[in-house]
C-alpha positions in Angstrom: -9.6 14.1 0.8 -9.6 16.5 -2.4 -11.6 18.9 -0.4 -8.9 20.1 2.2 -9.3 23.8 3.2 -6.6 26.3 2.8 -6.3 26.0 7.5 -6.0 22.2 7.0 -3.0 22.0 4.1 -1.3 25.0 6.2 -2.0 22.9 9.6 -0.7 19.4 7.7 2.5 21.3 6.0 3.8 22.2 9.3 2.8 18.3 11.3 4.6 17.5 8.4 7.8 19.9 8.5 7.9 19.4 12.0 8.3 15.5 11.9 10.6 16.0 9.2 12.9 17.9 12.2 12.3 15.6 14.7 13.4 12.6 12.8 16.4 14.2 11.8 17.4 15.2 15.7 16.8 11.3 16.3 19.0 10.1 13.7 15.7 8.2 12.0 17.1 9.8 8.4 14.8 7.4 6.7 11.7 8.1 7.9 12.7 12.4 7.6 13.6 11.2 3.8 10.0 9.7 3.8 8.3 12.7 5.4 10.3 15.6 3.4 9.0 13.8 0.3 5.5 13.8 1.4 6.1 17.7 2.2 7.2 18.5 -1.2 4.5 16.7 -2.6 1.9 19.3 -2.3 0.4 20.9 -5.8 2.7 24.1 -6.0 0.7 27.2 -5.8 0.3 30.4 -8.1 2.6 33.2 -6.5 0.1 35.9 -5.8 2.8 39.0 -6.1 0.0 41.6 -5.8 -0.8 41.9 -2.1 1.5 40.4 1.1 5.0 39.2 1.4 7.3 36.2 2.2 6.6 36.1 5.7 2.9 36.3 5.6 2.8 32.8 5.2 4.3 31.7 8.2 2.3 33.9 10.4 -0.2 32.1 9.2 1.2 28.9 9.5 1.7 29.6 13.3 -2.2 30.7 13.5 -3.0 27.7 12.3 -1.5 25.1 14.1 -3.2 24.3 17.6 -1.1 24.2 20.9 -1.0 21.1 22.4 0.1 22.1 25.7 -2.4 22.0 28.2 -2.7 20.3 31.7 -0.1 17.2 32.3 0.9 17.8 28.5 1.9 21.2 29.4 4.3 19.8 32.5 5.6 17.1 30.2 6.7 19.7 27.9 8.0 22.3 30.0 9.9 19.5 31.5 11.5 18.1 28.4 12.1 21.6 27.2 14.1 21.9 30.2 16.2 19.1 29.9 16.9 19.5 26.5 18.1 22.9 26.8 20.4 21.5 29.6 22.2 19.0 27.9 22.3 20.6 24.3 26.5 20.7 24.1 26.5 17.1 25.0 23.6 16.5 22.1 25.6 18.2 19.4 28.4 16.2 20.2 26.6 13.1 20.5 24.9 13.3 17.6 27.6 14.2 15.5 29.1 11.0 16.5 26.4 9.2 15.4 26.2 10.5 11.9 30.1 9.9 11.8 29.0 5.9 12.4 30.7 5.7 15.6 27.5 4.8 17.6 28.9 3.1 20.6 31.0 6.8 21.8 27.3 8.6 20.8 25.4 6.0 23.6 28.3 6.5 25.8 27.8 10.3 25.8 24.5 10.0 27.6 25.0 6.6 29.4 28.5 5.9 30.3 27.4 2.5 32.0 25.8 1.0 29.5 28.8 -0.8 28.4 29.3 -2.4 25.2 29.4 -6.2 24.0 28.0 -6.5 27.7 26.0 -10.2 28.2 22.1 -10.3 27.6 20.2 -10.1 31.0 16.8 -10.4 29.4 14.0 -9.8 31.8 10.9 -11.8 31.5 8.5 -9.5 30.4 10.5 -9.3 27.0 10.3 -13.1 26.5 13.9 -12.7 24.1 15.4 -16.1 23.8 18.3 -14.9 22.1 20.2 -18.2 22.4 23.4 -18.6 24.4 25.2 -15.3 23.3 27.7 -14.6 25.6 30.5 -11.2 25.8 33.5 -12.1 24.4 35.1 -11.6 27.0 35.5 -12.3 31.0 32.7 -14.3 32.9 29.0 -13.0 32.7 28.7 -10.3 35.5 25.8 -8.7 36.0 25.8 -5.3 33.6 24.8 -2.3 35.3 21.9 -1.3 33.1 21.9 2.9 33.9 24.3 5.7 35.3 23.1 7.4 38.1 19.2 8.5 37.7 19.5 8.3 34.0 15.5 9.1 34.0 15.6 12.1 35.9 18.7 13.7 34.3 18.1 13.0 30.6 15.3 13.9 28.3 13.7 11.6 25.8 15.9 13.0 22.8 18.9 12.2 24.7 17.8 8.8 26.1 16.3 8.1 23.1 19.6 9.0 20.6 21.6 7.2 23.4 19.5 3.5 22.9 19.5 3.8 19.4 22.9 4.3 19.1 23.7 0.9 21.2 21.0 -0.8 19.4 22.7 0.6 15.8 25.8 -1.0 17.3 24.3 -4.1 18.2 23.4 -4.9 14.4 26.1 -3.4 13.5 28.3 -6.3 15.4 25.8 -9.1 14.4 26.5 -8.3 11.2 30.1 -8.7 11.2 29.9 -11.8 13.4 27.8 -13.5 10.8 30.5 -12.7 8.5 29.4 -14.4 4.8 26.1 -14.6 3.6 24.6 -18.3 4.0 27.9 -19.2 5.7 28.6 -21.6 8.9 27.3 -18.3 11.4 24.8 -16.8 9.2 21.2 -17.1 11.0 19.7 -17.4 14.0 22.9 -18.3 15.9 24.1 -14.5 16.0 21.9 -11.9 17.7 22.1 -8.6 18.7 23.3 -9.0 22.0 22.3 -4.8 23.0 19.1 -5.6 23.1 18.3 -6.8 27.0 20.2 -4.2 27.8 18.3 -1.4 26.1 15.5 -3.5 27.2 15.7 -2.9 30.7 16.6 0.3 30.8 13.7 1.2 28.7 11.6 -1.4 31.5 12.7 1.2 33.7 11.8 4.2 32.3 8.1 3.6 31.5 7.8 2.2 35.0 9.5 5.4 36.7 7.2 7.5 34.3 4.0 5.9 34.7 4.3 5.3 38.5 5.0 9.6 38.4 1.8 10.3 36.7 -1.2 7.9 37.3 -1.6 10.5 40.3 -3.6 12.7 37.9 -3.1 11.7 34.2 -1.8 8.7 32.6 1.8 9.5 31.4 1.4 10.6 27.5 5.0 9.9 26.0 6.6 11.3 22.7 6.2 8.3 20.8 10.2 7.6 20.0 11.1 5.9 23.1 7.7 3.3 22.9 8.8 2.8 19.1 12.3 1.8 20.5 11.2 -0.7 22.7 8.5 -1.8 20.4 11.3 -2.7 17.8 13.2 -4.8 20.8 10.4 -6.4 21.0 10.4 -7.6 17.7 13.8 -8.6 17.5 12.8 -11.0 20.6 10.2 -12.8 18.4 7.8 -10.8 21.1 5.1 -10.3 18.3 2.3 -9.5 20.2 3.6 -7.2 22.6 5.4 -5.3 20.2 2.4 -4.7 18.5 0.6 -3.5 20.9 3.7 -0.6 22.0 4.4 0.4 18.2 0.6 0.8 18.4 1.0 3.0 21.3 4.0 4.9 19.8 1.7 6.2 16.2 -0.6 7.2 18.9 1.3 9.8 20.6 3.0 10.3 17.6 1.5 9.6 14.1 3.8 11.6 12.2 7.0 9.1 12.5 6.6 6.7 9.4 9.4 4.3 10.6 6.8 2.9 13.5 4.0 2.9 10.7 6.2 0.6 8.6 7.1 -1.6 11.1 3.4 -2.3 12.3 2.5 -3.1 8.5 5.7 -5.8 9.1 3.5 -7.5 11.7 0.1 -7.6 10.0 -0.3 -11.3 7.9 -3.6 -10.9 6.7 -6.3 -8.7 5.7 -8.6 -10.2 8.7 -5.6 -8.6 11.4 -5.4 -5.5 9.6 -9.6 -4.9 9.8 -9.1 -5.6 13.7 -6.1 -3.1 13.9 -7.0 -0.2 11.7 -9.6 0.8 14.3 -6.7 0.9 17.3 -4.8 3.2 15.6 -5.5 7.3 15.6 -7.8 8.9 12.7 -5.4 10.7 10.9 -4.1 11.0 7.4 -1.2 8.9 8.2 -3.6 6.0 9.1 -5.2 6.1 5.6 -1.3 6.4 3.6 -0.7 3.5 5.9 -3.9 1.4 4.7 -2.8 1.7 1.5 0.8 0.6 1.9 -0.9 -2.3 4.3 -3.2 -3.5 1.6 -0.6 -3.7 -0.9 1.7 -5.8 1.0 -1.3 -8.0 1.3 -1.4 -8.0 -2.1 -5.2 -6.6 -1.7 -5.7 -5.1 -5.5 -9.4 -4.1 -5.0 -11.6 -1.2 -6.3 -11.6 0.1 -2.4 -7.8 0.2 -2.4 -8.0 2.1 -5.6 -10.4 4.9 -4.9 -8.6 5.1 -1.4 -4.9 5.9 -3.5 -6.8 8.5 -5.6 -8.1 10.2 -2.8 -4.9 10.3 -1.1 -3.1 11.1 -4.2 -5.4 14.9 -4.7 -3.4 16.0 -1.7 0.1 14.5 -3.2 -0.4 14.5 -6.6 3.7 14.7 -6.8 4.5 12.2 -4.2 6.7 9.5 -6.0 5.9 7.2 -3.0 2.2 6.9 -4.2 3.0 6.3 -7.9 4.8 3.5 -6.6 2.0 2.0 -4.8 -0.1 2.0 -7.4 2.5 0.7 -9.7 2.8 -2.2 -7.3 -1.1 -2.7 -7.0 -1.1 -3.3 -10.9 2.2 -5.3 -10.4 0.4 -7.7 -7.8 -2.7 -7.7 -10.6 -0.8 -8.7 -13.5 -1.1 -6.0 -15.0 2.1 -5.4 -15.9 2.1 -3.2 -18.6 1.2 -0.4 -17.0 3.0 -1.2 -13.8 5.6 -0.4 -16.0 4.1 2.7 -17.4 3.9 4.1 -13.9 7.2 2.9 -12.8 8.7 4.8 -16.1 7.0 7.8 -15.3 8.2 8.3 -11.5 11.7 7.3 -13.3 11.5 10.0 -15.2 10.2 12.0 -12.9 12.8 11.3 -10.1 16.0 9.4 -12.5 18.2 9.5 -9.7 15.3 7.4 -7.0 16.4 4.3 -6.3 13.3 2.8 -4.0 11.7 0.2 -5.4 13.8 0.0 -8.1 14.1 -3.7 -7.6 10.5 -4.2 -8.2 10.7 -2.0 -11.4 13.6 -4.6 -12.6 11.3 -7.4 -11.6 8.5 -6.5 -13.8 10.8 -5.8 -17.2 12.4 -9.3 -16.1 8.2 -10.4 -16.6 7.9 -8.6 -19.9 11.2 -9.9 -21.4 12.3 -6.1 -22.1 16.0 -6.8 -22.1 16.9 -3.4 -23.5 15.1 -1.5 -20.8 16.3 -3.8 -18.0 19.8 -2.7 -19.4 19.3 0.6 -19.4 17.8 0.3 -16.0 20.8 -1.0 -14.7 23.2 1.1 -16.2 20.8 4.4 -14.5 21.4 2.4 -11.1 24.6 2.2 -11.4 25.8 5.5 -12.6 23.6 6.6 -8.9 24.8 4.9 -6.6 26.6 1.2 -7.2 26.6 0.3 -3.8 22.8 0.2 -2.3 21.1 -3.1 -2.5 18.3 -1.9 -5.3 21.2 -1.3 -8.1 22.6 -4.6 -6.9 18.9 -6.4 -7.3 18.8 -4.4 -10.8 22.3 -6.0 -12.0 21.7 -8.9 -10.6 18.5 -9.3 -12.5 19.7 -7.9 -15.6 22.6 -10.8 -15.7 20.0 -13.6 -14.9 17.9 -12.4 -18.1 21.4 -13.0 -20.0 21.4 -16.5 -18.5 24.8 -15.7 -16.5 23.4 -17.0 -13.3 27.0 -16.8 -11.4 27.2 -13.5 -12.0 23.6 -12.8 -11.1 24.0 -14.4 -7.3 27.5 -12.6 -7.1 25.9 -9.1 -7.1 22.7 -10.6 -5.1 25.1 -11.8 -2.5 26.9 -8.2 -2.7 23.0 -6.5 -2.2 22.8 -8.8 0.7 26.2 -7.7 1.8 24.9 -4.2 2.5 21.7 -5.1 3.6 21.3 -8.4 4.9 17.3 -7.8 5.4 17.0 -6.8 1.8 14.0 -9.3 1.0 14.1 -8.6 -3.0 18.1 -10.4 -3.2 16.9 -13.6 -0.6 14.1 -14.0 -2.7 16.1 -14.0 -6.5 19.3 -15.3 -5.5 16.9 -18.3 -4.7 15.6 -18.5 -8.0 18.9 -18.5 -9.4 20.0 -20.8 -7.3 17.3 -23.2 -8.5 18.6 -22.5 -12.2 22.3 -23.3 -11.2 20.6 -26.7 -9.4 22.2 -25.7 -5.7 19.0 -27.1 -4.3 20.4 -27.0 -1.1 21.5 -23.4 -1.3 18.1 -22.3 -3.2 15.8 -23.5 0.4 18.5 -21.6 2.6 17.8 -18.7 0.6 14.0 -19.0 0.2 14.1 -19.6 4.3 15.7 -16.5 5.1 13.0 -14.6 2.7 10.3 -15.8 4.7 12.5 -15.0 8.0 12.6 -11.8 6.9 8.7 -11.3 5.5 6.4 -14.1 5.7 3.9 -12.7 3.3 6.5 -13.0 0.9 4.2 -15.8 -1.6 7.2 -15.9 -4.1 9.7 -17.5 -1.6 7.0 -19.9 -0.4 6.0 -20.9 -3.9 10.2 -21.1 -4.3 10.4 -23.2 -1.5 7.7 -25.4 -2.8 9.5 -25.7 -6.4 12.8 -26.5 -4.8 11.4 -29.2 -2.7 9.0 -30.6 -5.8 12.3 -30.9 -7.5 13.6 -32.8 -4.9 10.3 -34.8 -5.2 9.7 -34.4 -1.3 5.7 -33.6 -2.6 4.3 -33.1 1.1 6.8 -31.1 1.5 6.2 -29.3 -1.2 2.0 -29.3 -0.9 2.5 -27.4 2.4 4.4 -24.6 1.0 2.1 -24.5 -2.7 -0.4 -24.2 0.3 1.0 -21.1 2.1 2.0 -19.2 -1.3 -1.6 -19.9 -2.7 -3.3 -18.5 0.9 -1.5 -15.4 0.3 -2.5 -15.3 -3.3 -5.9 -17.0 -3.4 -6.5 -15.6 -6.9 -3.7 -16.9 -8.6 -4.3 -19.4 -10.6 -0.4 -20.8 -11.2 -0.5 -21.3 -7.6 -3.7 -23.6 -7.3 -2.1 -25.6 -10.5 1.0 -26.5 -8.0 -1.4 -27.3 -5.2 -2.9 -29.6 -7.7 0.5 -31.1 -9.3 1.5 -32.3 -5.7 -1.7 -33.7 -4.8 -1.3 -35.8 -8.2 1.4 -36.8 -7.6 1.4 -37.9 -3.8 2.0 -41.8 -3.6 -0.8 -42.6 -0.5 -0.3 -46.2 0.7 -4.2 -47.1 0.5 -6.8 -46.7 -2.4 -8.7 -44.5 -0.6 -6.2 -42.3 0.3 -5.4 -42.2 -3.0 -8.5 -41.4 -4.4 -8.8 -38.8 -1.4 -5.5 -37.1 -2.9 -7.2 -37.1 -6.2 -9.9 -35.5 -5.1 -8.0 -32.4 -3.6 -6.1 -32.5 -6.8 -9.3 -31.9 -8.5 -10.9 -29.7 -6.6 -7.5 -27.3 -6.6 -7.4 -27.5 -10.5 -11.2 -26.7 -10.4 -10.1 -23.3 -8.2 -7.1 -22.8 -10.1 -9.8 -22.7 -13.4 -11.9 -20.1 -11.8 -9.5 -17.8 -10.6 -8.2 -17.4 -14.2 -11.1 -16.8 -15.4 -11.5 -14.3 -12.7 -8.0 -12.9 -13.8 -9.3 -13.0 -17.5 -12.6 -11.4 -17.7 -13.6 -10.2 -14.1 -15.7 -12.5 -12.9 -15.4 -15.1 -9.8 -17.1 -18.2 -11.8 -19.8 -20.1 -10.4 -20.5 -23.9 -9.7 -16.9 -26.2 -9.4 -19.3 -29.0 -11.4 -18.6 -29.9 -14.9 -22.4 -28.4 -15.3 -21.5 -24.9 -14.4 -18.0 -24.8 -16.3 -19.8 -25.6 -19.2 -21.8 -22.3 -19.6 -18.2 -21.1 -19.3 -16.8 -22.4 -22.4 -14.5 -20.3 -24.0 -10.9 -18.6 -24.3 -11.6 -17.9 -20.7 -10.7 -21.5 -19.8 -7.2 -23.2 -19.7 -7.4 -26.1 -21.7 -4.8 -27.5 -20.0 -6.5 -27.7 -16.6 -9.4 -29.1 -17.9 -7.7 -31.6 -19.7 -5.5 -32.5 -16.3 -8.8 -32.8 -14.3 -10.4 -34.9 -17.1 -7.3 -37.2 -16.5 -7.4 -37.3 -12.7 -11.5 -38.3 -12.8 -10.2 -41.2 -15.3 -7.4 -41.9 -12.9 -10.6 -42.6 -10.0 -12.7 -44.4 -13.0 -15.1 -41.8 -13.0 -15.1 -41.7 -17.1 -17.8 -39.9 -17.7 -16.9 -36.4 -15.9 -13.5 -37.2 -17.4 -15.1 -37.1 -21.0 -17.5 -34.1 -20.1 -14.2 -32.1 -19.2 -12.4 -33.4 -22.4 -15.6 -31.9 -24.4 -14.8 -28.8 -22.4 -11.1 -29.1 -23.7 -11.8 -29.4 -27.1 -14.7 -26.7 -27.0 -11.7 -23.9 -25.9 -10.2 -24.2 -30.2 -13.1 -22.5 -31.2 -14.0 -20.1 -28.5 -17.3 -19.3 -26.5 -20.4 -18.3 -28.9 -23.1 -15.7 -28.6 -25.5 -18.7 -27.2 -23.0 -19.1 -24.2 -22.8 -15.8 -23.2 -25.1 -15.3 -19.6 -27.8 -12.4 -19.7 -27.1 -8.7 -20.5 -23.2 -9.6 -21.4 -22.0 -8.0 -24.5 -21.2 -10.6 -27.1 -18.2 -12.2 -26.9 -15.1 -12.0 -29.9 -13.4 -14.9 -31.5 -11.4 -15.5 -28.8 -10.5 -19.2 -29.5 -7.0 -20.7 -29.1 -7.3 -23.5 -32.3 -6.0 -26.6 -32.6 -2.9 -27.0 -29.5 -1.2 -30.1 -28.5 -3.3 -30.5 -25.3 -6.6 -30.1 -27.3 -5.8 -32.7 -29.9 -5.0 -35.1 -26.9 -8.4 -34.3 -26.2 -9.7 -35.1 -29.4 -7.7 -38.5 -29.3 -8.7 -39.5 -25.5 -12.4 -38.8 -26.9 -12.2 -40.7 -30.1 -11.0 -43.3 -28.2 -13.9 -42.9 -25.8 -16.7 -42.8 -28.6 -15.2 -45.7 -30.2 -15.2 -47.8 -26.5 -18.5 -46.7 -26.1 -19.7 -48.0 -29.5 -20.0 -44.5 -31.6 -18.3 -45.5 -34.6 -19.2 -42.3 -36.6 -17.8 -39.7 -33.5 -14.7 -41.7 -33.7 -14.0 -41.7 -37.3 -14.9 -37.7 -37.6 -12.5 -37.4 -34.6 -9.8 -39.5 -35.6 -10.3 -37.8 -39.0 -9.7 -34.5 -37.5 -6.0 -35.4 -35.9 -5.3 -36.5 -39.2 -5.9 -33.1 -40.3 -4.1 -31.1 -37.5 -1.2 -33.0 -38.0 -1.1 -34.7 -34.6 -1.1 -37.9 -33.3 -1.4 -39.0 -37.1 -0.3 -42.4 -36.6 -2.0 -42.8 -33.7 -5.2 -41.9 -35.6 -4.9 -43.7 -38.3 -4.8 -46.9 -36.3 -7.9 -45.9 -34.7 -9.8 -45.4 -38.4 -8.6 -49.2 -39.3 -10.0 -50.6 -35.6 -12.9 -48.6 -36.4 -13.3 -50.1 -40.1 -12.8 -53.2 -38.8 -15.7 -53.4 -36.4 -18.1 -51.9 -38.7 -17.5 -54.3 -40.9 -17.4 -57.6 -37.8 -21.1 -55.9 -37.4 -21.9 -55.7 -40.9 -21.5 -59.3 -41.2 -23.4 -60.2 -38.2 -20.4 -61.6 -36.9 -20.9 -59.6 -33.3 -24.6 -58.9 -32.4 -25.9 -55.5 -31.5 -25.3 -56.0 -27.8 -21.6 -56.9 -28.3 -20.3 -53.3 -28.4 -20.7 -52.1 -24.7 -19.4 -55.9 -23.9 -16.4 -54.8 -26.3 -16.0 -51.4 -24.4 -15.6 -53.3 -21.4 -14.0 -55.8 -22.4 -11.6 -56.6 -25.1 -11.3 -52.2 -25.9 -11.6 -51.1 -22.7 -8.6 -53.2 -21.5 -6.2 -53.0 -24.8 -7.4 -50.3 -27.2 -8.5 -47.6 -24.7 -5.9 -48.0 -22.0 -5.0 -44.1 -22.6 -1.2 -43.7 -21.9 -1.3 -40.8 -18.7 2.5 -40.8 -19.4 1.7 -37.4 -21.1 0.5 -35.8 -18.1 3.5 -35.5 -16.8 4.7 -32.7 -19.0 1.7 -31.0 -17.9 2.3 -31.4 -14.4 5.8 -29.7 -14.3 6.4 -26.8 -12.6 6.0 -23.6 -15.0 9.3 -21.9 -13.4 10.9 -19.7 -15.9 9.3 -16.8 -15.3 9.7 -15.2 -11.7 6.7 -13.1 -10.3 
């Protein structure tokens, strides 16, 4: 990528400049915004004053750039060239109506019939089932779809500006029909009720134009119109088809980034977008998209990483890409220098609001109330009214604990934009904080409406529904959160927690649920180690965790899944993971450290609360067992640490007191394991698992 030739920059600055027009003459002001960025993102050149002038440049520029006008392309063109030069008085006007918001008089400027509010007629190859939307008024006549020969009289533009226009309306009315956010109408019960119209008409069009062509060339549109009905599509819950026409649409034209977006919208996993990258054309826009793909996937790889430094020689400027890599570090934890780069395109660009929210989300993380204020105050000296300043106050408040005032201005965000995913997703969380259970799920819902690869509304959704103690309901969204974020090891610990704490009506589905809780501890252990020194961890056995031992462990997994192998009587994995848990005080040693590793540091946590009910659940265990001396030096040890002191004391006088039954040959040798099974195992060492209950709640004040 770094090695572009002088021809190739020239020939990409003007795809480039030349999207940036057409987007604008379609209204798409987004996707120009996007593109006119990437335009200015080039590394500015030294002014060579010596030899030339100004307008060498474009002469070359114009040398550069191939024509693409040859055979049926040439027609096409020649054609649309025509038609545009025909109806350009009635574009102007049209247009300006449309950048004035008044979209239904810009669609009637090109198609007269297409009235508005008229009732969905949805054809079967759309598959929309847009419930039983009807007009508002008179009974449901059939709606004539076109004027007179709309195809042959109107160019793309036009027919193009026209549908969007109508489909702009459409929201525009199912937005005000919804009226409050999360009230009696807001949700699936309100739909667009343009789009069978635009539909059809666009039915119509590809079928006049195809049937015109397959004569000597497949018909090779412009790439607006096949967006269009690729975004219909969507609306209708027509996934698959959809894909396949926005697919079609960066073919013919890879330039418009709007289409690019909304195929990323569609991809769920990194599997789909493997089997997709290779439909799409080879272009530089298909490896800026890869990127943007992969980090929605929350894909933080080395690959993903060498791919944004090779895109970012040819933008080094482009605040877009510093915000993709911000978020890659984001999605890794790393969120000191997420931050770092977010700071850095902020000063760059102080008055970009994009992915602001995200910005607010990570100082949230870091507890950097100052900056979060600042933040906010920056967001809303710009511009008060878009939905990132309104995420950014919103989150600011929350960090001050004033959780009414938090929803207020996420509610106001989702007042302007009621797809903004960042305000579903927090006003949930605050929701949970202000104990609106009910309102907390509506909002997690419409999240994962909106983007199911959304993990923290499904994880939200699982904590609302654990705090209702619905647990299978619960489990199933831990599930779907931790399947989008397989390496995360507070996901995996919820997995676990609801397994535990399932009530099966048989023993062995009980000890099945135990198992499953085990085994997502087990994963939730080795993906933090992953996230702590690198590695992917080896065998799920207590045998290969215990070449592990160190800081890189959470002692309070190991110590839950020492508990659950008690809870199935398997006692001695339970006290081989409570060694485990007690090793983590002092920290993995040169001996533990595998071949060609550099040694490890003191990295040992000490003495914790979980690792001296360790200590107490062994002491117990040595003395069931009949190993007086491990007992005493344990219980000896909590009297030290200062916990559980009473607790150990009474186990020193038990301990006392046998030695000295056995000193006096009152008990023969044989009557200690009788003892541990026995009289100890069923009064001294029932261990209380009341404890694990604190262990097993949700970790929620700190949102991801």
């Amino acid at each position: 990528m770094s090695g572009l030739s002088e021809a190739d920059r020239l020939q990409l600055q003007t795809h480039l400049q030349n999207a940036v027009i057409a987007c604008n003459e379609r209204c798409l002001y987004q996707s120009a915004k996007w593109i006119a960025e990437l335009l200015n993102s080039f590394p500015t050149p030294t002014p060579d004053l010596t030899y030339g002038s100004d307008t060498e440049e474009d002469e070359t520029l114009d040398e550069a750039v191939p024509s693409r006008l040859d055979g049926a392309s040439l027609r096409q063109d020649r054609r649309e060239a025509k038609l545009e030069s025909k109806e350009m008085r009635r574009y102007l006007m049209a247009k300006s109506y449309f950048d004035c918001r008044e979209y239904d008089r810009c669609s009637a400027t090109f198609l007269p019939s297409l009235e508005p509010q008229g009732p969905l007629n949805v054809t079967p190859t759309l598959k929309i089932q847009p419930g039983k939307a009807t007009s508002r008024g008179g009974p449901q006549d059939q709606l004539p779809l076109r004027p007179s020969n709309p195809n042959s009289s109107l160019s793309q533009k036009a027919l193009f500006l026209a549908l969007y226009a109508k489909y702009i309306a459409g929201e525009k009315r199912k937005d005000e029909d919804s009226e409050m956010i999360l009230g009696p109408n807001d949700g699936g019960s309100t739909v667009n009720k343009e789009l069978g119209p635009i539909g059809q008409v666009l039915e119509q069009f590809f079928a006049k134009q195809e049937s015109q062509w397959q004569e000597s060339q497949p018909w090779d549109g412009q790439g607006w119109l096949e967006y269009l009905y690729g975004v219909v599509l969507l609306k209708g819950k027509n996934e698959e088809l959809a894909m396949r026409w926005l697919i079609r649409s960066v073919n013919c034209n890879p330039w418009h980034w709007g289409a690019w977006q909304e195929i990323a919208g569609l991809i769920g996993s990194a599997e789909q977008l493997s089997q997709t990258t290779p439909l799409l054309p080879k272009n530089i826009m298909t490896f800026i998209f890869h990127i943007n793909a992969s980090q929605e996937l929350y894909q933080t790889t080395d690959e993903i990483h060498h791919e944004l430094n090779q895109i970012s020689s040819v933008f080094p400027e482009n605040a877009f890409l510093k915000t993709q890599r911000a978020l890659l570090h984001y999605h890794s934890k790393d969120f000191e220098e997420a931050e770092r780069l977010f700071n850095s395109v902020l000063i760059a660009h102080p008055h970009r609001l994009d992915s602001l929210d995200a910005y607010s989300n990570i100082l949230y993380v870091l507890d950097n109330r100052p900056k979060l204020a600042y933040l906010a105050s920056i967001a809303t000296s710009t511009d008060k009214f878009r939905p990132e300043t309104c995420c950014v106050v919103g989150n600011y408040l929350a960090k001050r604990s004033e959780h009414e005032k938090a929803v207020m201005y996420f509610r106001r965000a989702l007042t302007l934009d009621r797809n903004c995913l960042s305000a579903w997703t927090l006003m949930g969380h605050e929701y949970i904080e202000l104990k609106n259970t009910h309102a907390a799920v509506e909002s997690y819902r419409r999240a994962v409406d909106i983007n199911r690869k959304d993990y923290r509304a499904w994880y939200g959704l699982g904590q609302t529904y654990e705090i209702l103690e619905l647990h299978s309901y619960a489990l199933f969204y831990y599930q779907r959160a931790a399947a989008l974020r397989p390496f995360d090891p507070k996901l995996w610990m919820a997995v676990a927690s609801c397994y535990a704490k399932a009530s099966p009506s048989t023993t062995i589905a009980l000890i099945g649920k135990t198992r499953n809780a085990i085994r997502a501890y087990k994963r939730a252990l080795v993906t933090g180690s992953y996230f702590e020194d690198g590695s992917t961890g080896g065998s799920f056995g207590s045998e290969g965790l215990a070449g592990a031992v160190g800081g890189v462990l959470d002692p309070e997994i190991l110590y839950q899944i020492a508990l659950l192998y008690e809870k199935i009587n398997e006692r001695e994995e339970a006290a081989a993971f409570m060694e485990l848990t007690l090793a983590q005080e002092e920290g993995p040693s040169s001996d533990d450290a595998p071949p060609g590793a550099s040694p490890p540091g003191p990295s040992g946590i000490g003495v914790t609360v979980t690792t001296s009910k360790a200590r107490m659940w062994l002491a117990k265990w040595s003395f069931m067992r009949g190993d007086f001396q491990r007992a005493t030096e344990l219980a000896n040890e909590l009297c030290q640490d200062g916990v559980e002191v009473e607790e150990a004391k009474a186990l020193i006088r038990d301990v006392r007191a046998r030695m000295g039954v056995e000193g006096t040959g009152a008990a023969g040798s044989g009557d200690g394991p009788a003892f541990a099974s026995g009289a100890a195992g069923a009064g001294g060492f029932v261990y209380d698992g009341g404890d694990s209950q604190d262990l097993d709640e949700t970790q929620g004040s700190v949102w991801l």
